[in-house]
C-alpha positions as CSV (number, residue, x, y, z in Angstrom):
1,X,0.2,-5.9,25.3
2,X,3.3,-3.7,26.0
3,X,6.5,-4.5,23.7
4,X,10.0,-3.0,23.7
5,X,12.3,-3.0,20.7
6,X,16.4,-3.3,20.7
7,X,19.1,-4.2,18.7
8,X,21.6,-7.0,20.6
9,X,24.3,-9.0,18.3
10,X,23.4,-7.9,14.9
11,X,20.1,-8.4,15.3
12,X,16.9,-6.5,16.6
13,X,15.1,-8.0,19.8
14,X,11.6,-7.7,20.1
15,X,10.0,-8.3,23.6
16,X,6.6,-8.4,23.9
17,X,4.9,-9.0,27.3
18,X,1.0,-8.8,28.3
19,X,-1.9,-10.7,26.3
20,X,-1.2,-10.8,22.4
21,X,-5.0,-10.8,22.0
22,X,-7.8,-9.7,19.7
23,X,-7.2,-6.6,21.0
24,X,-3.6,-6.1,20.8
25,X,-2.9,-8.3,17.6
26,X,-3.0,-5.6,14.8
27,X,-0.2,-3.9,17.1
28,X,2.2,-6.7,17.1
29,X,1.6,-7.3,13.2
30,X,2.4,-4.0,12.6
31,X,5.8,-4.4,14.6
32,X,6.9,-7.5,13.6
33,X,5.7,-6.7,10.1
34,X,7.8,-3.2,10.3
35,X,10.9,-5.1,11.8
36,X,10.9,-8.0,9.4
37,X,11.3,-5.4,6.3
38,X,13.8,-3.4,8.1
39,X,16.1,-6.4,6.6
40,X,17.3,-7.8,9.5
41,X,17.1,-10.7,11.7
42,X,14.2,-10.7,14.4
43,X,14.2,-12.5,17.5
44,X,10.9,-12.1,19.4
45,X,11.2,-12.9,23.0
46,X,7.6,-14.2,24.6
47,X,9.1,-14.5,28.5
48,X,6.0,-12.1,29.3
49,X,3.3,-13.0,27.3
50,X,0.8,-14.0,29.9
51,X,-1.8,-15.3,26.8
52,X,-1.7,-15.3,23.3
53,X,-4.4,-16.7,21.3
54,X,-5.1,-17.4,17.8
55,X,-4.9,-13.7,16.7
56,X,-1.6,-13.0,18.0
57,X,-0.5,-16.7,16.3
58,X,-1.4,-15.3,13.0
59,X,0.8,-11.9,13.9
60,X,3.9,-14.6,14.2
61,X,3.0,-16.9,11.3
62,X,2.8,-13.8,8.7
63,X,6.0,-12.4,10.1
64,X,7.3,-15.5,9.9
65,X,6.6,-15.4,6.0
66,X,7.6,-12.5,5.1
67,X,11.0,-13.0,6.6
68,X,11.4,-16.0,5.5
69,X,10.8,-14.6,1.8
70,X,13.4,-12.1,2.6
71,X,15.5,-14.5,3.5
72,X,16.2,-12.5,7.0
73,X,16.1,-15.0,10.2
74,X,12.9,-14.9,12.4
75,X,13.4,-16.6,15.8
76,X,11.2,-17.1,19.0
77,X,12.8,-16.8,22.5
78,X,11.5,-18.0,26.0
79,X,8.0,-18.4,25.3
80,X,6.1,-19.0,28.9
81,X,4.4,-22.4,29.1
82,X,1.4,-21.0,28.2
83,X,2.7,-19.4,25.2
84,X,4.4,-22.7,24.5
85,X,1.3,-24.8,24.7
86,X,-0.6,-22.5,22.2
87,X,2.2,-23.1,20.0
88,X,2.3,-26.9,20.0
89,X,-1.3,-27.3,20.2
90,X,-1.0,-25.7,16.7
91,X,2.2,-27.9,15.6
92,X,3.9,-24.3,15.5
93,X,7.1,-25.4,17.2
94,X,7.7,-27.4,14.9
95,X,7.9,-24.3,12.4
96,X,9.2,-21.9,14.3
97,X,12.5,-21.8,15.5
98,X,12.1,-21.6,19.6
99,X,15.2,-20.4,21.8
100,X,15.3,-21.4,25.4
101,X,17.0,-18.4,26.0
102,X,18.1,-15.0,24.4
103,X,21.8,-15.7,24.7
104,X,21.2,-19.5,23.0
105,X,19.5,-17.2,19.9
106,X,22.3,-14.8,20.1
């Protein structure tokens, strides 16, 4: 998993591309995690996530949480299919808020 971090409209942009794996999970918890207590809103684009699985779920989901304890906004953007289909296998998108596109989230 590679990610890149960036700050567009008041709110910070987290793009992750790669496999959000086994492997690679404690990584994205620890950046979403770190993101969601800098205070602000996080948007977490998923337009190169080639697989995620339940690890990498559970990295969104607790992120998720704590932002929404926070109160701060915590959005998904242009998941790929596959990355879609993980999500609704689990019911997720229907508890995450999913953006088509970044500029639809902006």
């Amino acid at each position: 998993m590679q990610h890149s971090v960036r700050e567009e409209g008041g709110v910070v942009v987290a793009s992750l591309s790669g496999d959000v794996d086994l492997e690679s999970s404690p990584r994205a918890r620890e950046l979403l995690l770190g993101l969601v207590r800098g205070g602000r809103s996080v948007l977490v684009e998923l337009s190169a996530v080639g697989y995620i699985d339940s690890s990498g779920v559970a990295s969104l989901i607790e992120a998720f949480q704590l932002a929404r304890r926070a109160g701060t906004g915590f959005a998904l953007v242009s998941p790929t299919p596959s990355a879609l289909r993980v999500l609704q296998l689990a019911r997720l998108d229907r508890v995450f808020t999913i953006h088509a596109t970044l500029a639809d989230a902006l």
